[in-house]
C-alpha positions in Angstrom: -3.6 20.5 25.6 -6.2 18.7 23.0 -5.9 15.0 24.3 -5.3 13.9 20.5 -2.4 16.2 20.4 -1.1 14.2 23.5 -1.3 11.3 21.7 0.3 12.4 19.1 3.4 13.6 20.9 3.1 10.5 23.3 3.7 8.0 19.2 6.1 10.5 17.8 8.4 10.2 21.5 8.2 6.4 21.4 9.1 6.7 17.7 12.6 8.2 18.6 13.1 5.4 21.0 12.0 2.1 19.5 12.2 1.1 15.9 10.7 -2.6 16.2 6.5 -1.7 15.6 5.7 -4.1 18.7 8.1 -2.0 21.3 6.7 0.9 19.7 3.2 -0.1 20.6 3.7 -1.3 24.1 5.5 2.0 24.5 2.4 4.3 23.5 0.2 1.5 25.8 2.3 2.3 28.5 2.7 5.7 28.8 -1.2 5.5 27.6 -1.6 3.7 31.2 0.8 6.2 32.8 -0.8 9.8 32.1 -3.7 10.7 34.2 -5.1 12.8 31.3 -5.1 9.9 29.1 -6.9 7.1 31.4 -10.3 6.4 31.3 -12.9 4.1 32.4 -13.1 1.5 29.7 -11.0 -1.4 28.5 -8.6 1.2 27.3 -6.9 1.9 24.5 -5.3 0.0 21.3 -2.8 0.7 19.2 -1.5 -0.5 15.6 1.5 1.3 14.0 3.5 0.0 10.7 4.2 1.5 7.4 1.4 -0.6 5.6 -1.8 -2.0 7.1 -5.2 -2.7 6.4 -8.1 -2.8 9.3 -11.9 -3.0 9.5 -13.3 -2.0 12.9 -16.4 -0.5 14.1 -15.7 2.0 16.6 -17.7 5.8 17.7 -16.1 8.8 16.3 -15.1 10.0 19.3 -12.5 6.9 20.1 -10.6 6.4 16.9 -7.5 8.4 15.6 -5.7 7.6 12.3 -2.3 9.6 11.6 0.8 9.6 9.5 4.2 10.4 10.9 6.0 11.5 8.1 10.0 13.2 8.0 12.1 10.1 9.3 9.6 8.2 11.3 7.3 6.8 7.8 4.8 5.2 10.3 1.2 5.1 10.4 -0.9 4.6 13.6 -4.2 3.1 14.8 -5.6 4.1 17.8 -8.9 3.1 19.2 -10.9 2.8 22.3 -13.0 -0.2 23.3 -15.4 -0.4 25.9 
């Protein structure tokens, strides 16, 4: 599977399971941490999520992914590698 598309699965199960946007986000992080497909190297992953935010960050196109989950969920996420 496209490692984006495991992302988004990995945000919309979280979704289902935490409402507060902090839980939500050290959910993703952790199951982030747990798949070996999803690991790498670097300082890792980040991860924003709300319904309304703004953000100015400089990253490489390959290690940034900006998504709406729409139908129930109404969240928006910001993911991004560092390294």
């Amino acid at each position: 599977m496209l490692t984006w598309v495991m992302f988004i699965v990995v945000c919309e199960k979280a979704t289902e399971k935490h409402k507060v946007d902090k839980d939500l986000c050290s959910e993703i992080q952790t199951q982030i941490k747990a798949d070996a497909e999803l690991q790498d190297e670097t300082a890792g992953w980040h991860v924003v999520t709300g319904k309304s935010f703004a953000s100015a960050i400089t990253y490489k196109t390959t290690c940034v992914l900006f998504f709406d989950l729409l139908e129930g969920h109404n969240k928006s996420f910001l993911m991004f590698k560092t390294q």
